[in-house]
BATOR-727365 format. One record per residue (C-alpha): residue in one letter; chain; x, y, z. Coordinates in steps of 0.02 Angstrom, whole numbers, plus 50000, padded with zeros to 5 digits. Layout:
residues N
<atom><type>A</type><mol>A</mol><east>X</east><north>Y</north><up>Z</up></atom>
...
end
This chain:
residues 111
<atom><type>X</type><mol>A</mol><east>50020</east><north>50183</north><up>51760</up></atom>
<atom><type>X</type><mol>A</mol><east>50201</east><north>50174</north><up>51718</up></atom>
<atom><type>X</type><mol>A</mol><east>50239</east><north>50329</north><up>51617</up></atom>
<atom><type>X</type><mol>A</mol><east>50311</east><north>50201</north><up>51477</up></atom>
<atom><type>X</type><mol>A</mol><east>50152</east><north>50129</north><up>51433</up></atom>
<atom><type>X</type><mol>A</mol><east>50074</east><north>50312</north><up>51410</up></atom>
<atom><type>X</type><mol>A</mol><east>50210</east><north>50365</north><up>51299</up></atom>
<atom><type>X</type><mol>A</mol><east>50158</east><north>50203</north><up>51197</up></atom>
<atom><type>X</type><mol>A</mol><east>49982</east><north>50221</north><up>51185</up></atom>
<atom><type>X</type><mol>A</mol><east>50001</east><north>50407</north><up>51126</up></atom>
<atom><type>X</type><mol>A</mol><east>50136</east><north>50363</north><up>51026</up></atom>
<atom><type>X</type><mol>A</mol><east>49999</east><north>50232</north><up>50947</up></atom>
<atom><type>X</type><mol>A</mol><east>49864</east><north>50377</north><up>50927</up></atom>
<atom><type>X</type><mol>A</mol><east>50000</east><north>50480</north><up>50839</up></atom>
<atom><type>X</type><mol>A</mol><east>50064</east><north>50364</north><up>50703</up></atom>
<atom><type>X</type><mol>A</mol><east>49867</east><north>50314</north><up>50672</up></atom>
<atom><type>X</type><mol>A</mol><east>49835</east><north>50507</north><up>50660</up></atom>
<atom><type>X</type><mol>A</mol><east>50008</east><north>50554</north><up>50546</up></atom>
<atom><type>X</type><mol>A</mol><east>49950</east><north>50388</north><up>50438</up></atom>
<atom><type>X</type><mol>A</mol><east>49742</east><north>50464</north><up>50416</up></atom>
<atom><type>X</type><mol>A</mol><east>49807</east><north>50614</north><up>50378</up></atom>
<atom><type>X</type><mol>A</mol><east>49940</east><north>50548</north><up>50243</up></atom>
<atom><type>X</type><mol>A</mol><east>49775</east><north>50438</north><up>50176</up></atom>
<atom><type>X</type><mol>A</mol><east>49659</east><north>50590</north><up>50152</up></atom>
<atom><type>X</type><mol>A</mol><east>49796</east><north>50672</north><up>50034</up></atom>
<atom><type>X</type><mol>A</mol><east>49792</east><north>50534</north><up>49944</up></atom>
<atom><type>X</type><mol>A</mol><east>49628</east><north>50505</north><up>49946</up></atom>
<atom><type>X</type><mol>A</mol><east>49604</east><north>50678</north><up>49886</up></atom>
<atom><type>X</type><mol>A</mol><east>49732</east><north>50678</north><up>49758</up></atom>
<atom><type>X</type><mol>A</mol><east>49647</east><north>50525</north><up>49663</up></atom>
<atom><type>X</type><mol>A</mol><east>49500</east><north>50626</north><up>49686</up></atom>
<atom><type>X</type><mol>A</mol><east>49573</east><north>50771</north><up>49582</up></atom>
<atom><type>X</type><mol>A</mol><east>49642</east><north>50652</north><up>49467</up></atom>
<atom><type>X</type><mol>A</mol><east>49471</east><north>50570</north><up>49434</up></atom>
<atom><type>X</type><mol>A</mol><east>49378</east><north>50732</north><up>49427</up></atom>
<atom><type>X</type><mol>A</mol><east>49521</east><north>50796</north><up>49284</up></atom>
<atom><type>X</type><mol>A</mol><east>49500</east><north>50638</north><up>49182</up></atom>
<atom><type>X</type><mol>A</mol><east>49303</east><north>50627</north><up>49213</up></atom>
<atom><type>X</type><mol>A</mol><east>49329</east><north>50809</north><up>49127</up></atom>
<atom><type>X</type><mol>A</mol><east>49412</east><north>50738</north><up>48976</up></atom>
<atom><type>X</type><mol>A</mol><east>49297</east><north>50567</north><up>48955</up></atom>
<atom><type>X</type><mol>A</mol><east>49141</east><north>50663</north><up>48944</up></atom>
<atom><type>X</type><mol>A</mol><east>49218</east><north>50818</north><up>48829</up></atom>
<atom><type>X</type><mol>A</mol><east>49173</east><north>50961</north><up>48912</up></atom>
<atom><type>X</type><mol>A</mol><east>49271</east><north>51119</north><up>48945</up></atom>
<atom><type>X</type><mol>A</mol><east>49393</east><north>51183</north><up>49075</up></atom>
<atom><type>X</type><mol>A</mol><east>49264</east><north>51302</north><up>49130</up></atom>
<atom><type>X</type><mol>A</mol><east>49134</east><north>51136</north><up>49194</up></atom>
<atom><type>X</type><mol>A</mol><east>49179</east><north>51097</north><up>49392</up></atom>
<atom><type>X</type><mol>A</mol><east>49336</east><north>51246</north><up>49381</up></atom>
<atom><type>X</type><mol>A</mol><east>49256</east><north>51306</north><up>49545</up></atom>
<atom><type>X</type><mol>A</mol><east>49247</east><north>51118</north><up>49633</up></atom>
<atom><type>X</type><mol>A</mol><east>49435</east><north>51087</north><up>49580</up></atom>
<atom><type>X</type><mol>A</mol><east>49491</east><north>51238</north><up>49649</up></atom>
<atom><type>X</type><mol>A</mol><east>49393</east><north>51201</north><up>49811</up></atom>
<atom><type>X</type><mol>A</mol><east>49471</east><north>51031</north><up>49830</up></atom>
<atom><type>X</type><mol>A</mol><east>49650</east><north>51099</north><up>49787</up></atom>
<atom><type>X</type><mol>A</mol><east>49604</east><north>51212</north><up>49955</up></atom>
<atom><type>X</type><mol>A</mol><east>49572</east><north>51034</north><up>50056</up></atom>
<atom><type>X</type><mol>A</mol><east>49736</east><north>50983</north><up>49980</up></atom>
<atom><type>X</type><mol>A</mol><east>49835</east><north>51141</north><up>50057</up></atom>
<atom><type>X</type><mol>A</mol><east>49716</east><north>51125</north><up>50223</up></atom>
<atom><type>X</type><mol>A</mol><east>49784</east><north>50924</north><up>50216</up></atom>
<atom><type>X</type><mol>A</mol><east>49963</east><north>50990</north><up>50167</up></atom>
<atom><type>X</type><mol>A</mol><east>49974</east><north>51111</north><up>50327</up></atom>
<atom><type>X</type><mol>A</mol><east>49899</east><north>50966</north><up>50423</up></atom>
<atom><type>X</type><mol>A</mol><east>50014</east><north>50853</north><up>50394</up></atom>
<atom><type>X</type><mol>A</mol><east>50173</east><north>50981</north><up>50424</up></atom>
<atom><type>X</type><mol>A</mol><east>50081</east><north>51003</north><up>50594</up></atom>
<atom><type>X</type><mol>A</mol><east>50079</east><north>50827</north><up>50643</up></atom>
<atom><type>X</type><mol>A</mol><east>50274</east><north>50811</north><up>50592</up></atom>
<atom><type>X</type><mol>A</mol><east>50320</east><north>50970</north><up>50697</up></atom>
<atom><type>X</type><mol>A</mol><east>50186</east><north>50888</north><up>50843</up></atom>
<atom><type>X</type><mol>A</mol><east>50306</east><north>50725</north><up>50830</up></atom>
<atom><type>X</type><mol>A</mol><east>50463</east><north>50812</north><up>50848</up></atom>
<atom><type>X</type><mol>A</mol><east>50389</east><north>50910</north><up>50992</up></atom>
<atom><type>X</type><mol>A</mol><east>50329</east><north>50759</north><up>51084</up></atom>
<atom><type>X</type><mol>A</mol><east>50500</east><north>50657</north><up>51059</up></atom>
<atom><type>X</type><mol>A</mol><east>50568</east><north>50800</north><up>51131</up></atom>
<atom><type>X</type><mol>A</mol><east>50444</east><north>50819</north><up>51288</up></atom>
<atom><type>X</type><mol>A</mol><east>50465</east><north>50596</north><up>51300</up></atom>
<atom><type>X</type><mol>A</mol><east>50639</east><north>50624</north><up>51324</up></atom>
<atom><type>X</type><mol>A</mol><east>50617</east><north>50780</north><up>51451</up></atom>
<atom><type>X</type><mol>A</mol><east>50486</east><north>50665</north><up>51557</up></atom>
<atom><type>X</type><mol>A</mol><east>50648</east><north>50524</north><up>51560</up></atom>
<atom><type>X</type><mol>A</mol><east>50565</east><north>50424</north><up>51473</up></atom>
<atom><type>X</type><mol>A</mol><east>50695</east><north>50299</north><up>51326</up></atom>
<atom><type>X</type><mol>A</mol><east>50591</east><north>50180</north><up>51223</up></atom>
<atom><type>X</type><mol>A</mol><east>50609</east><north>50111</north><up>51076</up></atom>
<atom><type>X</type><mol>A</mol><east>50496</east><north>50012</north><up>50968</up></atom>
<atom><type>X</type><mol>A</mol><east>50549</east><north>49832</north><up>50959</up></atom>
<atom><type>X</type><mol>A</mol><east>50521</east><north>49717</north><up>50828</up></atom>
<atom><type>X</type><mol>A</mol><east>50441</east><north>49721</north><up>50668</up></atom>
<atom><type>X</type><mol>A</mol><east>50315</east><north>49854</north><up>50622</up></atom>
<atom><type>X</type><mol>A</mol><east>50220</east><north>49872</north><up>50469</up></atom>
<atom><type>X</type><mol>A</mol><east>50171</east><north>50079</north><up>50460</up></atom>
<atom><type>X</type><mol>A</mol><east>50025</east><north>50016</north><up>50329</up></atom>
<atom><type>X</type><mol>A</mol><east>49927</east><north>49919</north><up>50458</up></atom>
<atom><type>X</type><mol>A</mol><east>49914</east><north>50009</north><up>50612</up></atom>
<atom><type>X</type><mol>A</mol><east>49844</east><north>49863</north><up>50727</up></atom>
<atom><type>X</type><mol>A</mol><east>50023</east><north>49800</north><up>50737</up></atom>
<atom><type>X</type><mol>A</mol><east>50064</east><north>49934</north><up>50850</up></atom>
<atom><type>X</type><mol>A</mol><east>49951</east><north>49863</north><up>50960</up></atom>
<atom><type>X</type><mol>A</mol><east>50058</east><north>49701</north><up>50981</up></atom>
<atom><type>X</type><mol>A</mol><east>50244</east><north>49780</north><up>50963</up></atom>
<atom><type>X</type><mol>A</mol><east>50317</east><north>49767</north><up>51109</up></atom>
<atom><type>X</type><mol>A</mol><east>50399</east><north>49911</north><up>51210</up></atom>
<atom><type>X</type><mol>A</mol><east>50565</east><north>49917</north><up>51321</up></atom>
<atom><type>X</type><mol>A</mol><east>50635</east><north>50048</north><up>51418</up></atom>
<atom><type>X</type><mol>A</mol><east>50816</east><north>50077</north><up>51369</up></atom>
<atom><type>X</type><mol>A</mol><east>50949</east><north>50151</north><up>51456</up></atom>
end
């Protein structure tokens, strides 16, 4: 398999990954937001679910470090692409919010 085509499908698994991990921060940020004001609708102290907010602001950091992870990973592997003489670049349009796009962007080797 031409070494292109591998850079492309990893390339594909990478901006899915770097885009589940961005939507589980989110994900858990509206959670914390929802727990706070679910706090505040039903009137009861601080004290009530202190322990499961501070749990979820640990998934948060967990997320946070995961994320920095998968930015230093993509650096890394644009590096190692470019040891392996390998020059792509994405053509066309690509929308980062839907991922199945990738699947149909075409890829050309440059240089």
């Amino acid at each position: 398999m031409e070494k292109v085509f591998v850079a492309q499908r990893v390339a594909t698994k990478l901006f899915a990954t770097e885009n589940a991990v961005d939507a589980a921060m989110v994900e858990a940020a509206e959670l914390m937001a929802d727990l706070l004001k679910a706090r505040k609708d039903l009137g009861v102290s601080s004290v009530v679910g202190d322990r499961a907010s501070a749990k979820l602001v640990e998934a948060l950091s967990a997320l946070g470090h995961a994320r920095t992870a998968m930015v230093e990973m993509h650096g890394e592997l644009a590096e190692t692409k470019l040891r392996l003489g390998i020059r792509t670049k994405m053509v066309g349009y690509e929308d980062k919010g839907n991922m199945a796009s990738l699947d149909r962007t075409p890829v050309r080797e440059v240089g």
